[in-house]
N, C-alpha and C positions, 0 to 999 in steps of 0.2 A: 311411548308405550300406552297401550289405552288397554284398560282395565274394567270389564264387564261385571257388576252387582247384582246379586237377585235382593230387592229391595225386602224386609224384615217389620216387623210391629215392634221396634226397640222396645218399650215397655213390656210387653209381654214377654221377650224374652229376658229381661232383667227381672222381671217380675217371677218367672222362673228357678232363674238362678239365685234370687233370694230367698226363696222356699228353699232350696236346696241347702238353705244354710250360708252363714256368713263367712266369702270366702271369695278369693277371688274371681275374678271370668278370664278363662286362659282361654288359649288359640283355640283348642277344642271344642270348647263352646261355643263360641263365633264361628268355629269352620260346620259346625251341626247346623247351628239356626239358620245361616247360607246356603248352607248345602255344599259346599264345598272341601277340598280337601285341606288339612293341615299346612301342607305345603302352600296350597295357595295364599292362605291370610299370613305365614307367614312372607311369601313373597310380596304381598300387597302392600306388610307394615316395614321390613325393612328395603324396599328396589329391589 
C-alpha cells in the first residue's frame, strides 16, 4: 500500500491544539491539519 501525505508545520499545529486547552489531539485533529478525512488517518494509523 503506499500512502499519500500532505506534509504539515507540526508545531504549529500542536501549538494550536495547546491553545485550545490541555487535552488530547484526536483523529480529528490530524484529519483537519491534513486535510483529510477521519477515516483516512484512521486507516493510515491502524492498515
Amino acid at each position: 500500500m503506499i500512502v499519500f501525505i500532505k506534509p504539515i508545520k507540526i508545531y504549529r499545529f500542536l501549538e494550536r491544539s495547546y491553545q485550545m486547552g490541555e487535552r488530547r489531539v484526536t483523529m480529528a485533529d490530524v484529519a483537519s491539519a491534513a486535510g483529510v478525512g477521519i477515516a483516512t488517518v484512521d486507516r493510515v494509523l491502524n492498515g
